[in-house]
Structures are given as structure tokens and as C-alpha cells.
C-alpha positions as CSV (number, residue, x, y, z in Angstrom):
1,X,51.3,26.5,-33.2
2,X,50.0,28.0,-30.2
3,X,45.8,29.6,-30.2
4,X,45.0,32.9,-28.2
5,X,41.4,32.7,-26.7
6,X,40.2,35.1,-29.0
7,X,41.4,32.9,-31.9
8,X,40.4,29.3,-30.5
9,X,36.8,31.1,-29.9
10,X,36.4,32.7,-33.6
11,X,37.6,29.1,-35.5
12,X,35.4,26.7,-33.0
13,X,32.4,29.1,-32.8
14,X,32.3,29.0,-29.0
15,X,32.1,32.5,-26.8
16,X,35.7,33.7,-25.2
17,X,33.4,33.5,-22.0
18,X,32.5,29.8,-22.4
19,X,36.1,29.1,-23.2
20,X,36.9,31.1,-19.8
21,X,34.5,29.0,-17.9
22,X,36.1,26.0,-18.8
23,X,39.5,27.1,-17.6
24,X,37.4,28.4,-14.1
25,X,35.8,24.6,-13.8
26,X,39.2,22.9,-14.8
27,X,37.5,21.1,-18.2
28,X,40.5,23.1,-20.1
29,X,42.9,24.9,-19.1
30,X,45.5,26.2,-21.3
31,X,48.4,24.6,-21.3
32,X,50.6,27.7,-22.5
33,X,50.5,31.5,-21.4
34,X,52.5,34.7,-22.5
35,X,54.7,36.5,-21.7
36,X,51.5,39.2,-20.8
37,X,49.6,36.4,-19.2
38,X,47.0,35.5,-21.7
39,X,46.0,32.3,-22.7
40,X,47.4,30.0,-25.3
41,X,46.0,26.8,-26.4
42,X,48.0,24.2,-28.3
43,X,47.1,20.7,-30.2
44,X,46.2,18.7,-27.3
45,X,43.9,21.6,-25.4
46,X,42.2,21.5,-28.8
47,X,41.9,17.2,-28.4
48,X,40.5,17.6,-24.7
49,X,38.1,20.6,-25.9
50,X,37.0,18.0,-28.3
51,X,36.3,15.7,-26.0
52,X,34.4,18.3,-24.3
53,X,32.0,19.0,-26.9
54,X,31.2,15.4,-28.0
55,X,30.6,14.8,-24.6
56,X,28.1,17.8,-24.5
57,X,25.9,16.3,-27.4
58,X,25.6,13.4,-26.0
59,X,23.7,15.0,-23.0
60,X,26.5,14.7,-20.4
61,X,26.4,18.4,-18.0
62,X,29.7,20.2,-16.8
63,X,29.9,17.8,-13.9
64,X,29.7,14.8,-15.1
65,X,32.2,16.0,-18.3
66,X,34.3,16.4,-15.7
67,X,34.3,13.6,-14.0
68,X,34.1,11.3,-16.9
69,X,37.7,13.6,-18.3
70,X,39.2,12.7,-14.8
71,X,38.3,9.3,-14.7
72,X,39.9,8.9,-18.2
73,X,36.0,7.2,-18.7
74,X,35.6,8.2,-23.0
75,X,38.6,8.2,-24.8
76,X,38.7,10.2,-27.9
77,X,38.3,7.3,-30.5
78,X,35.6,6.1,-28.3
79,X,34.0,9.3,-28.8
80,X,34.3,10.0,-32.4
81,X,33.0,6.0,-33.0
82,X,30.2,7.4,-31.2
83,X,29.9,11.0,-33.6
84,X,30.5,8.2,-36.7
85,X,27.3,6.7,-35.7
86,X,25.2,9.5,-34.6
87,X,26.5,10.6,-39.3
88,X,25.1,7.3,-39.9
89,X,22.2,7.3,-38.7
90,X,21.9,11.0,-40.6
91,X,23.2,9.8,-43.6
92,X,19.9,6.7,-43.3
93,X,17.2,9.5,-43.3
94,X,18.2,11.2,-46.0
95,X,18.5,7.6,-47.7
96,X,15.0,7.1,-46.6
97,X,14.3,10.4,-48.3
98,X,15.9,9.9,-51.6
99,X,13.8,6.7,-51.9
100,X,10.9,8.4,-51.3
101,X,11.6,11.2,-53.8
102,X,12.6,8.3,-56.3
103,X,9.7,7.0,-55.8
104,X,7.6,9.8,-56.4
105,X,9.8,10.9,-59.5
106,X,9.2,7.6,-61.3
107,X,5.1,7.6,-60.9
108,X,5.3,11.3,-62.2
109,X,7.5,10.1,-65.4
110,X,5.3,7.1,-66.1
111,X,2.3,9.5,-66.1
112,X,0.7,8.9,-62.7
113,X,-0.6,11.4,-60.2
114,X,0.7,10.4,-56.7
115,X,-1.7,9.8,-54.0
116,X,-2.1,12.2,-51.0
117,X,-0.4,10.1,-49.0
118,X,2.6,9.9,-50.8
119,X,2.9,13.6,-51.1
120,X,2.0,13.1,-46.9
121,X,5.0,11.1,-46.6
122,X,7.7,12.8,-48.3
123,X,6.8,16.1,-46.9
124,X,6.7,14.3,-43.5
125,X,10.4,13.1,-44.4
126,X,11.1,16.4,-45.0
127,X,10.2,18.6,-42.4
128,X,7.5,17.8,-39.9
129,X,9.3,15.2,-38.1
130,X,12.7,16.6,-38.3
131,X,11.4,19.4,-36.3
132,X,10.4,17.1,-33.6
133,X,12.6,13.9,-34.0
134,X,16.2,13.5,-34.0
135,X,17.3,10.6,-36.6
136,X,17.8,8.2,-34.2
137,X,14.3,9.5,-32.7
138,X,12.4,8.6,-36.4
139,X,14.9,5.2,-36.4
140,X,13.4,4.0,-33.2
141,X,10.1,5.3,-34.2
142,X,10.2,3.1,-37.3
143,X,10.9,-0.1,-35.4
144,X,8.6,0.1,-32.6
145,X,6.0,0.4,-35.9
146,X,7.6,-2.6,-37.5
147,X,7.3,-5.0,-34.5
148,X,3.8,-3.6,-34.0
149,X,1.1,-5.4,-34.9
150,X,-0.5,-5.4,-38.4
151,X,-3.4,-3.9,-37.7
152,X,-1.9,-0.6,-35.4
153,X,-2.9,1.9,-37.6
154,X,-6.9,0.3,-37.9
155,X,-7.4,0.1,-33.9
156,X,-5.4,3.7,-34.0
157,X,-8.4,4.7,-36.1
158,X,-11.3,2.6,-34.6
159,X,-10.3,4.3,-31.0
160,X,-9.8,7.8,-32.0
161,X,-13.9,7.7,-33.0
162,X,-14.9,5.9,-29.7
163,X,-12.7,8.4,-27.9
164,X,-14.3,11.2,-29.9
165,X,-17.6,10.5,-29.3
166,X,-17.2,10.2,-25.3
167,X,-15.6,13.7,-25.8
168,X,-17.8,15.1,-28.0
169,X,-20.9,13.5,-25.2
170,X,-19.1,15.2,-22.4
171,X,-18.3,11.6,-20.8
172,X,-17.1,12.3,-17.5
173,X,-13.0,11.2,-17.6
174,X,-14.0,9.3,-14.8
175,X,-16.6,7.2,-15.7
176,X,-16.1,3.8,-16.2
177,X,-16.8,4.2,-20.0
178,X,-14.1,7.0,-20.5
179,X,-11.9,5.2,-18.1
180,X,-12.0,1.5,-20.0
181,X,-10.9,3.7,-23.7
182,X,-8.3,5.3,-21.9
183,X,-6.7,2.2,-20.8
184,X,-6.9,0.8,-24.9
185,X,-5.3,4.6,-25.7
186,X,-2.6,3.6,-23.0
187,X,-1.8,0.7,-24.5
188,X,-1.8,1.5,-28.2
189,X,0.3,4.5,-27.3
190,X,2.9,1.7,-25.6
191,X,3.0,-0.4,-28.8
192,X,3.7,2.7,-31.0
193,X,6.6,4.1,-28.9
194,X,8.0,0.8,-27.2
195,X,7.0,3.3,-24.0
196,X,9.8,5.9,-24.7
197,X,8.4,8.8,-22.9
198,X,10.3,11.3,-25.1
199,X,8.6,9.8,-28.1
200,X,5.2,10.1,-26.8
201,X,6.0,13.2,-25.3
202,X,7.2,14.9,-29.0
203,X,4.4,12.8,-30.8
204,X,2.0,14.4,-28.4
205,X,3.4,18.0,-29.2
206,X,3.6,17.4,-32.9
207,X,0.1,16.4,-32.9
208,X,-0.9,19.5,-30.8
209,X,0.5,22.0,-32.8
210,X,0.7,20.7,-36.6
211,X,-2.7,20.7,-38.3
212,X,-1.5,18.2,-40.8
213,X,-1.2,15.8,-38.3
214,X,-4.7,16.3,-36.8
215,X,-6.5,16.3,-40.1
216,X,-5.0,12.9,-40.9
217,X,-5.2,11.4,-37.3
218,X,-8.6,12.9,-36.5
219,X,-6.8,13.6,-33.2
220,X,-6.9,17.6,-32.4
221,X,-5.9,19.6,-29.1
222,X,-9.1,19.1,-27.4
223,X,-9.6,15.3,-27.9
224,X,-5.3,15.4,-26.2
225,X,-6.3,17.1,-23.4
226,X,-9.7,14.9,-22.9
227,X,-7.3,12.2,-23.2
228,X,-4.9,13.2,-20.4
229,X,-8.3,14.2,-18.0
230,X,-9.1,10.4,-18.3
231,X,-5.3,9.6,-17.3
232,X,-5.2,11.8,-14.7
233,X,-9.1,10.7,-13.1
234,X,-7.3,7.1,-13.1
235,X,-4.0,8.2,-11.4
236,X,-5.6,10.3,-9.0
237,X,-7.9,7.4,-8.1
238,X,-4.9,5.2,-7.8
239,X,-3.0,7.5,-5.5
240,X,-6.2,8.1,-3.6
241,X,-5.6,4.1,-2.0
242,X,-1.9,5.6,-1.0
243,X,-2.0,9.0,0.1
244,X,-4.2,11.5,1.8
245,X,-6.2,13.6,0.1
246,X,-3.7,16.5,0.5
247,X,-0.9,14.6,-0.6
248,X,-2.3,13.5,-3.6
249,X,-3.1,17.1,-4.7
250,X,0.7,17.9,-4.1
251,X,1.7,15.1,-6.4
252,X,-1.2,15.8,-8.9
253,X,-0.1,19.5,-9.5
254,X,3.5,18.7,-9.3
255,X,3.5,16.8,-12.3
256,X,1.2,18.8,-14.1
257,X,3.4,22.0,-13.2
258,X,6.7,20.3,-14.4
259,X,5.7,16.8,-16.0
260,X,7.2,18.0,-19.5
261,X,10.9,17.5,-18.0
262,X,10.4,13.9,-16.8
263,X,10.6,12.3,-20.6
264,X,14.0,13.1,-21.7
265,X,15.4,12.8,-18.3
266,X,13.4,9.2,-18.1
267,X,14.4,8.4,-21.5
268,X,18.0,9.2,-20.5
269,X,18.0,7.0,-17.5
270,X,16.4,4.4,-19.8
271,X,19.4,4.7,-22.2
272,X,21.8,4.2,-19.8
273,X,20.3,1.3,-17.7
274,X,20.0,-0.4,-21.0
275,X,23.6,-0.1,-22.0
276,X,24.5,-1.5,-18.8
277,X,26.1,1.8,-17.1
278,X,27.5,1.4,-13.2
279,X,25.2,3.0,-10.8
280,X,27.9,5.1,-10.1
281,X,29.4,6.0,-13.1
282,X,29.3,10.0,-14.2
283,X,27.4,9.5,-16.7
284,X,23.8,8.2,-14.3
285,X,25.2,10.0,-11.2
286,X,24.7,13.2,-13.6
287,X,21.2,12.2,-14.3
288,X,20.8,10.7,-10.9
289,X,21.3,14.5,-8.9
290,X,19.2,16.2,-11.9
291,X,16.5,13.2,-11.2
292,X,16.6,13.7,-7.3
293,X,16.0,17.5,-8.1
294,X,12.9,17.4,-10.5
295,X,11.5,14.4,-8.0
296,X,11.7,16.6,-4.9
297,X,9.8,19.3,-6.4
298,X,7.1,17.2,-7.9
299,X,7.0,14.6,-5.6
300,X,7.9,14.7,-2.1
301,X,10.3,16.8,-1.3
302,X,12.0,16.7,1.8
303,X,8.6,14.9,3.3
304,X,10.1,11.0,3.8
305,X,6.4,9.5,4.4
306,X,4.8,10.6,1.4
307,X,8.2,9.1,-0.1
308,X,7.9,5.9,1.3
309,X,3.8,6.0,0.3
310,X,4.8,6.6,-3.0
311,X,7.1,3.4,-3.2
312,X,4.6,1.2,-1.9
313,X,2.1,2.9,-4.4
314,X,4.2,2.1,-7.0
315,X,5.4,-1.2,-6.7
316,X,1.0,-1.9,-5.6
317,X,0.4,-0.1,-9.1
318,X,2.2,-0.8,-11.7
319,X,-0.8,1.4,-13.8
320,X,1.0,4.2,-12.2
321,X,4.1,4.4,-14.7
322,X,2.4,3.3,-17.7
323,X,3.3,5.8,-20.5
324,X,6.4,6.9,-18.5
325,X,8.9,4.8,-19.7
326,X,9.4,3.7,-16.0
327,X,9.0,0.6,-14.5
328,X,10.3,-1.3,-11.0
329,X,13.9,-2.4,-12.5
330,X,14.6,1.0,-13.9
331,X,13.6,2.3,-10.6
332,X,15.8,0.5,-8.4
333,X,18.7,1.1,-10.7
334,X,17.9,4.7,-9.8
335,X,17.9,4.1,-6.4
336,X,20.9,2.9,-6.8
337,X,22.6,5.5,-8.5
338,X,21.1,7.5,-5.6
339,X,22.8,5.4,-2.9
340,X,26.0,5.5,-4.5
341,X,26.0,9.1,-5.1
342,X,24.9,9.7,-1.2
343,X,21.9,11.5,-2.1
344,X,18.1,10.2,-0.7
345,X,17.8,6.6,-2.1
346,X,13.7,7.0,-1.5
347,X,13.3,9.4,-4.4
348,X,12.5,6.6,-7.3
């Protein structure tokens, strides 16, 4: 049985103009044609497109598909073992869900009233997070909690009024005061997220935008951006020691211009590094051009002193990548992914 383009888009859901991009890139080409020319598809152009796909969700672009399909890198069981998984760990929330809802069912039938927070958490299981989190977003979430220590959520609380009432006093961010609570936020904020900086990052916009969340945190938008004035007096100070005063207003501004797309690319990196990837695999070398990209507009671009000041700084300062998910062995792996890929080895 042989597909027309028209067909293969109208059972898959993809466009007839994504399916022609492919064949442009040399992800899929057909492996028939008519008589008239068109294109016809037939089982294993629907294997490789599959391929394709899988490889898509799990965060790999064009280029690095196809490199990974050339180098024969993810066979197709390998893939689906991965898609298995990625069910699993779907099919544990809405476990955790059920439980929840059992839960709740059997105080209603014995004649209880359920507590606000157990209403809290099964609405929470049901919709905040999932608008933020992926499930194995809320999975990691969960264990970072678990290997916390007992008494998170009380220092959580016990901080949020100290930092309130600097706010709420109009504390200078960098006084010495605003800058010793910041540090305590810092470090709670690592113990909750096992400094993922795509979990802070999506806790932070969860929190910004979902009044739930504030009313039971006693965190709101204003104390957030507070918060990140403190963080930012501290880095600014730090990169004071390293750079002139010029270059630390270029560094400042890049990241507040275009510091949302460092967390998922970080926490991709992370990911990667942790699995034990190759420097030069497709996979990091992917992440590695998409990493010297974002670096050379926020960092240094094409400016190779304030690039080599900004090593120094960083390896001087390790306070510098607190909440960033980065730290010195995750930046020499890129570095190395740089060298291997031939682009500028100085942008970690």
C-alpha cells in the first residue's frame, strides 16, 4: 500500500508542507513516485517519519534529527522504550489522582467535610500544575520535596514574612539586610528544585500568575520581583570585581532581555551531561549551537575579553550560577561540545 502526500498528511495530522520540508532537508523522502511525479510513501517512510516525530518530542531540532537518522544513533525500539516511559510516567499522575479523589470520596461517605487543603490538592492534581508541569516535571518536583528536609515548608513560611516585611519597609535590594534573605531564598529555592532551572523558572510563573498559589504562599508578583532586585544587586556587585562598568550593564540587560530561554536550554544540557551523552553527539551539538547563540547575544558576543572575564568570574564566583542549574563541570562539558562542534569554546 503505497500513501500520496495528501493522504500521509490527513491520517498523521501533519501539514502537506511539513511533509514537503522533510523531503527538501532529506529527513524523508519518499521512497516511491508516479507515474505524474507525485509522492508516494510506503511502510518504511512511515517507520523513519516515526522516528522523526519521537525524536521531535523529545526536544531534538531538524539538525540534529538528522544527524542522529544518519548516524543510525536511536533505533526505533529504542525510541518507542523511550515513548513507553514518557505513558508511564502519565499513567503515575493520574494514579496519584485517583488516590487523591479516593481519598476525598471516602471522608465525604463517612460524613466528614474535607479540609481546604485537601480540596487544594486535588484541584492542584488536576489542573494548576498540569498547566505548568509536564509529568515528569511534577515527578521530579515530588522527589526533590521528599529528600528535602522536614521542615521546608516551615522555613518556606518563616522567610516569606521576613522577606515581606523588607519589601513592604522599602529595604534597599542591596543592603546588607535584603542581601543576607536573599541568599536563605537562594538556597531554599535550590532544595525545592534540586536547582532545575526550568522548575524554578515555571514555579516562578505559576506563582506570578495564579492567585491560588499566592493566597496560599503569601508570595505575590511584587514580593517576585523584590526578590529578583535583591539577586540581581548581588550579581551585579559580583560582576562589578570582573568587568568594567560598561560591560557589566551589557551582561545585566542581556539576561534580563532574554534570561527566560536559558532554563530549558540549561535544563536540557543538564539532562544530557547526566546521561552521559558524547560532547559531540547530535543530540548536545544541537543544544551546543542553540547555546553558543543565546550566549552571544546575552553575554559577549563576538567580544573575546569580556569572554575570557566572564570565565574567570565564574570559576572566582561560584554565587554567580546559583539558581541556574549551572555549575563548573556542566560548563566545561559545554565547552566541550563547543570545541568538538568548532564553534568558540569561550562561550560557557
Amino acid at each position: 500500500m503505497l500513501l500520496k502526500v495528501g493522504e500521509l498528511a490527513k491520517r498523521t495530522g501533519l501539514t502537506i508542507r511539513t511533509l514537503h520540508h522533510y523531503d527538501e532537508l532529506g529527513l524523508l523522502k519518499p521512497s516511491h513516485r508516479s507515474d505524474a511525479g507525485y509522492r508516494l510513501y510506503d511502510r518504511d517512510d512511515l517507520a523513519r517519519l516515526h522516528q522523526i516525530q519521537a525524536l521531535k518530542q523529545l526536544g531534538l531540532g531538524l539538525v540534529g534529527i538528522g544527524e542522529t537518522l544518519a548516524s543510525d544513533g536511536m533505533a526505533l525500539p529504542n525510541l518507542i522504550t523511550q515513548q513507553l516511559a514518557a505513558l508511564d510516567e502519565e499513567a503515575e499522575k493520574i494514579v496519584r489522582l485517583r488516590a487523591q479523589l479516593t481519598k476525598l470520596k471516602a471522608m465525604m461517605d463517612r460524613g466528614d467535610k474535607p479540609e481546604m487543603a485537601d480540596w487544594l490538592t486535588t484541584l492542584e492534581y488536576m489542573t494548576m500544575y498540569d498547566k505548568y508541569f509536564t509529568p515528569e516535571e511534577l515527578k521530579s518536583l515530588e522527589n526533590h520535596r521528599q529528600n528535602a528536609s522536614s521542615d521546608l515548608d516551615i522555613r518556606w513560611t518563616e522567610l516569606v514574612k521576613a522577606m515581606r516585611a523588607l519589601f513592604d519597609r522599602c529595604v534597599s535590594p542591596a543592603e546588607p539586610e535584603a542581601q543576607q534573605r536573599v541568599a536563605e531564598w537562594t538556597a531554599l529555592a535550590e532544595e525545592t528544585t534540586g536547582n532545575d532551572p526550568r522548575l524554578l523558572f515555571k514555579l516562578d510563573a505559576m506563582t506570578r500568575r495564579e492567585a491560588s498559589v499566592q493566597a496560599q504562599t503569601g508570595i505575590d508578583e511584587g514580593l517576585l520581583n523584590y526578590v529578583m532586585d535583591c539577586v540581581q544587586a548581588r550579581r551585579r556587585a559580583l560582576y562589578a570585581k570582573y568587568l568594567t562598568p560598561e560591560q557589566t550593564e551589557r551582561v545585566m540587560l542581556g539576561l534580563s532581555n532574554i534570561g527566560e530561554q536559558w532554563p530549558p536550554l540549561v535544563a536540557g544540557m543538564r539532562r544530557l551531561f547526566e546521561e552521559g551523552a558524547a560532547p559531540g553527539s547530535p543530540a548536545v551539538r544541537d543544544l551546543a549551537v542553540q547555546w553558543k547563540a543565546l550566549f552571544d547575544v546575552t553575554h559577549a558576543g563576538d567580544d573575546g575579553s569580556l569572554k575570557i572575564k566572564l570565565r574567570t568570574a565564574y570559576a572566582q564566583e561560584p554565587e554567580l550560577l546559583r539558581n541556574t542549574g549551572l555549575d563548573l563541570s556542566l560548563l566545561a562539558f559545554v565547552g566541550q561540545a563547543m570545541a568538538v562542534a568548532g564553534l568558540i569554546a569561550a562561550a560557557g
